[in-house]
C-alpha positions in Angstrom: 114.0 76.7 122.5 113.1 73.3 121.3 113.4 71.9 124.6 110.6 74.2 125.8 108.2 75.0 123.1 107.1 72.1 120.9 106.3 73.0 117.6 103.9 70.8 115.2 103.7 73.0 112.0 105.3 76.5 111.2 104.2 79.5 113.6 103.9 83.4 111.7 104.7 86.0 114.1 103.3 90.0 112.3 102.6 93.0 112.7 100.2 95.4 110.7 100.1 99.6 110.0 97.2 101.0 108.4 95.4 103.8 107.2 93.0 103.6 110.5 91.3 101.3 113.0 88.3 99.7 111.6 89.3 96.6 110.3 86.3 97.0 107.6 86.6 100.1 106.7 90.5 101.0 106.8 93.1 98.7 104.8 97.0 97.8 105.7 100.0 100.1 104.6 102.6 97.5 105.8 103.0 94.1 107.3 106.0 92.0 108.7 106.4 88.4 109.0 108.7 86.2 110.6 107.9 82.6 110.3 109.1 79.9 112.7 109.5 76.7 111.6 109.0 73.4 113.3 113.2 72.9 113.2 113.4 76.3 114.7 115.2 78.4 111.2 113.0 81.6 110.6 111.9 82.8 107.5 111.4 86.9 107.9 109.8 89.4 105.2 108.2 93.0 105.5 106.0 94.6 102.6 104.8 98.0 101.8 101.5 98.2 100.4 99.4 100.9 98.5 96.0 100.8 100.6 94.0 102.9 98.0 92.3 104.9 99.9 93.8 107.8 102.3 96.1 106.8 105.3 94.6 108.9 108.4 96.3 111.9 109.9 96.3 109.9 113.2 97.5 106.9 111.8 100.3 109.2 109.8 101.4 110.7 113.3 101.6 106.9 115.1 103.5 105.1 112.3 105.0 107.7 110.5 104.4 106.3 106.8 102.5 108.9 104.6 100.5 108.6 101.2 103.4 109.6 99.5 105.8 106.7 100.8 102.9 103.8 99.1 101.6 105.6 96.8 103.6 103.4 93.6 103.8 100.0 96.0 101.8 97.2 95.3 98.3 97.4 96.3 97.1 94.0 98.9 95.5 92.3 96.2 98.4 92.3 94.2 100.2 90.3 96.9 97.1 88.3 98.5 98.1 85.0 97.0 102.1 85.7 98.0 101.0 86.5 101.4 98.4 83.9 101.6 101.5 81.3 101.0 103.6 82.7 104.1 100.4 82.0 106.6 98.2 79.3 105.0 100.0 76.0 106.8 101.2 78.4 109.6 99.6 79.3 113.2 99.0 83.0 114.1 100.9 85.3 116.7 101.0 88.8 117.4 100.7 91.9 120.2 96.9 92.6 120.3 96.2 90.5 117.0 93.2 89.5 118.2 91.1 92.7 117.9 93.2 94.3 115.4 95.8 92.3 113.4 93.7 89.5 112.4 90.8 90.6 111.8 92.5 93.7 109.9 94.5 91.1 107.3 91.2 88.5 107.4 89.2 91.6 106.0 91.5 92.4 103.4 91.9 88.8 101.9 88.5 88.1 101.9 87.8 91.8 99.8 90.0 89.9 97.5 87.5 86.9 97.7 89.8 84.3 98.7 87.7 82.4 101.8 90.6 82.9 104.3 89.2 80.3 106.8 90.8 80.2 110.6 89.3 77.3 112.2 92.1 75.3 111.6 94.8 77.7 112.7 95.6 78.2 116.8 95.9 81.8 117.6 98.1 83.8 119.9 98.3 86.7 121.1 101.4 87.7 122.9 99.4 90.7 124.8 97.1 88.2 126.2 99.5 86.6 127.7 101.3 89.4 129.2 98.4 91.0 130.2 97.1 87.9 132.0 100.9 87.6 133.7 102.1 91.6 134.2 99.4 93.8 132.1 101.9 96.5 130.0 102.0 97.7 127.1 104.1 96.3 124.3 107.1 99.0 124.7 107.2 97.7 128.7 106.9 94.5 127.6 109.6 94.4 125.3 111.9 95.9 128.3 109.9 93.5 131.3 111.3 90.4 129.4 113.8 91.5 127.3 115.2 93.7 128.7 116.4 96.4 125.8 114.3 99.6 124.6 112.1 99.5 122.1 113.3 100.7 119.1 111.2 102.3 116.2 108.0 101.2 117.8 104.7 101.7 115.7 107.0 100.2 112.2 105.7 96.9 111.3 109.4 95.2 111.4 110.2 96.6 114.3 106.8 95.8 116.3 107.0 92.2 115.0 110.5 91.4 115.8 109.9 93.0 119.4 106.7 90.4 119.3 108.3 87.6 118.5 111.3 88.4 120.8 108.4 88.8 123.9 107.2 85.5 123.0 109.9 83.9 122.8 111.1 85.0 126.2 107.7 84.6 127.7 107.7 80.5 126.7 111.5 81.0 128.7 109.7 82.5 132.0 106.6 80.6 132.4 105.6 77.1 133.0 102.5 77.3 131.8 103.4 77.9 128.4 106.6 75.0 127.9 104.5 73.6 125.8 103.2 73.5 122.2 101.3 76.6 120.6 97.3 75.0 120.9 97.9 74.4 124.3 99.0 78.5 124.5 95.9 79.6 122.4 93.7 77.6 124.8 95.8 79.5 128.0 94.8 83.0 126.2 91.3 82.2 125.6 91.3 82.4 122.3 90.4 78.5 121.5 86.6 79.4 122.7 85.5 82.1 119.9 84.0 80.9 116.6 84.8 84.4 115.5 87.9 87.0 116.1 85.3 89.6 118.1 84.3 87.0 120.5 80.3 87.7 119.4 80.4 83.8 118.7 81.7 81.4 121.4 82.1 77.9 122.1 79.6 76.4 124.9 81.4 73.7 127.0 79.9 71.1 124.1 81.8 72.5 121.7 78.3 74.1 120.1 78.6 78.0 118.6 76.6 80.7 120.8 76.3 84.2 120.8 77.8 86.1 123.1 76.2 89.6 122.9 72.4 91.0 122.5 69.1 90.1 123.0 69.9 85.9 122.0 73.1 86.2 124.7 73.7 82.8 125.6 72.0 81.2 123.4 72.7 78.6 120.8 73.0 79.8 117.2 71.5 76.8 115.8 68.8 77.5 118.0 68.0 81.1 117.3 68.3 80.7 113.0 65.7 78.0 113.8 62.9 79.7 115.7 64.0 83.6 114.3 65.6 83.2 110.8 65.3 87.0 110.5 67.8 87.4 112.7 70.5 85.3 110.4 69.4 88.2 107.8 69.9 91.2 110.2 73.3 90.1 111.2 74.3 89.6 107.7 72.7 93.1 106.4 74.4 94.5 109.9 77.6 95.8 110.4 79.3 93.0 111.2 83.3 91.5 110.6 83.5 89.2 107.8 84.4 86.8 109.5 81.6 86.5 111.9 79.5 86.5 108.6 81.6 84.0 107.5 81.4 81.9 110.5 77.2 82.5 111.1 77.2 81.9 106.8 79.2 78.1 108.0 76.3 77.5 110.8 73.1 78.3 108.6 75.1 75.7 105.4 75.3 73.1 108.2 71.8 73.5 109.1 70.9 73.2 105.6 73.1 70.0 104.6 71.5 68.3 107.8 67.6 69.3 107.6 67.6 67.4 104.2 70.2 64.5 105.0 
């Protein structure tokens, strides 16, 4: 693997079941980890959590794990800090992590108030990249590269392990990717959103602008100046954390440099 896939710093492949789909209004139930190192030795742990609120009929009949099973586990807050040490100096990877995984466990750490800041991490997302090759699903992913059945899909353990197993075998197959992980974020797309929902994007000068409504297209700098009300309705609106997080960054830097 070395010989094709350069890493710089550790890589955290996961997977995430929770009580719903709304990554602000539902919390996790269980999460997996397996963490690549730079020397290629994995570290690999899967937790249980107590979400405190109710775990959804619909999620109960996808992933199988019921109030009962986390009702005495630790709740996420509990663990944030332990978790937080797995991922802090790692990259991110996952199937479909970008619209759910991510922002899912980004939501939950920063209920918990700890500024869980992603700027500085590259992100894949192993669906991306199969969709942008062979667009399947993760089952017909798991048997288009590896070439097994996937086992206990929809459990966090199992889900990651077939992640990592995808990627792994994708780096294998395609040129495009023998390379190191920033250079594979960049391939998915995911190197030009400030945010995880892709509302904020990178122009080709590297500046922040939105990328839906009425300001589409335009630069965010741009729009607090000449309509600050609309810095207020995004963060009154309901909006990820993260993009608040990332428009909050935007308005402080227009602050520190109006009175440098």
């Amino acid at each position: 693997m070395s010989d094709i896939l350069k890493l710089e710093r550790p890589i955290v492949f996961f997977d995430i079941e929770s009580t719903g789909l709304s990554p602000q209004h539902d919390r996790i139930v269980e999460i997996a980890f397996i963490k690549l190192f730079p020397d290629y030795t994995e570290h690999r742990c899967s937790y249980r959590l107590n979400p405190t609120i109710p775990i959804s009929p619909e999620a109960i009949s996808v992933h199988g794990i019921t109030n009962k099973d986390v009702e005495n586990e630790p709740t996420f807050s509990d663990l944030a800090q332990e978790l937080l040490s797995i991922i802090e100096d790692a990259d991110l990877a996952g199937f479909n992590a970008l619209k759910f995984d991510i922002p899912m466990l980004t939501e939950e750490f920063m209920r918990c108030g700890i500024d869980f800041d992603l700027s500085k991490k590259h992100l894949v997302d192993v669906q991306l990249i199969f969709h942008k090759m062979e667009e399947r699903t993760l089952s017909a992913a798991y048997r288009f590269y590896c070439d097994k059945a996937l086992e206990n899909a929809h459990s966090a353990e199992a889900d990651t392990q077939a992640t990592y197993e995808v990627f792994l075998n994708q780096v294998k197959r395609y040129d495009e990717l023998k390379t190191n992980v920033e250079a594979i974020s960049i391939f998915t797309g995911l190197s030009k959103r400030a945010d995880l929902e892709g509302r904020i994007v990178f122009d080709a000068e590297g500046c922040e602008i939105f990328n839906f409504g009425k300001h589409k297209g335009k630069r965010v700098e741009d729009v607090f100046s000449t309509e600050p009300s609309y810095y207020n309705w995004m963060m009154n609106g309901d909006f990820a954390s993260y993009t608040k997080k990332v428009i909050s960054d935007i308005k402080m830097r227009m602050l520190k440099n109006k009175f440098r």
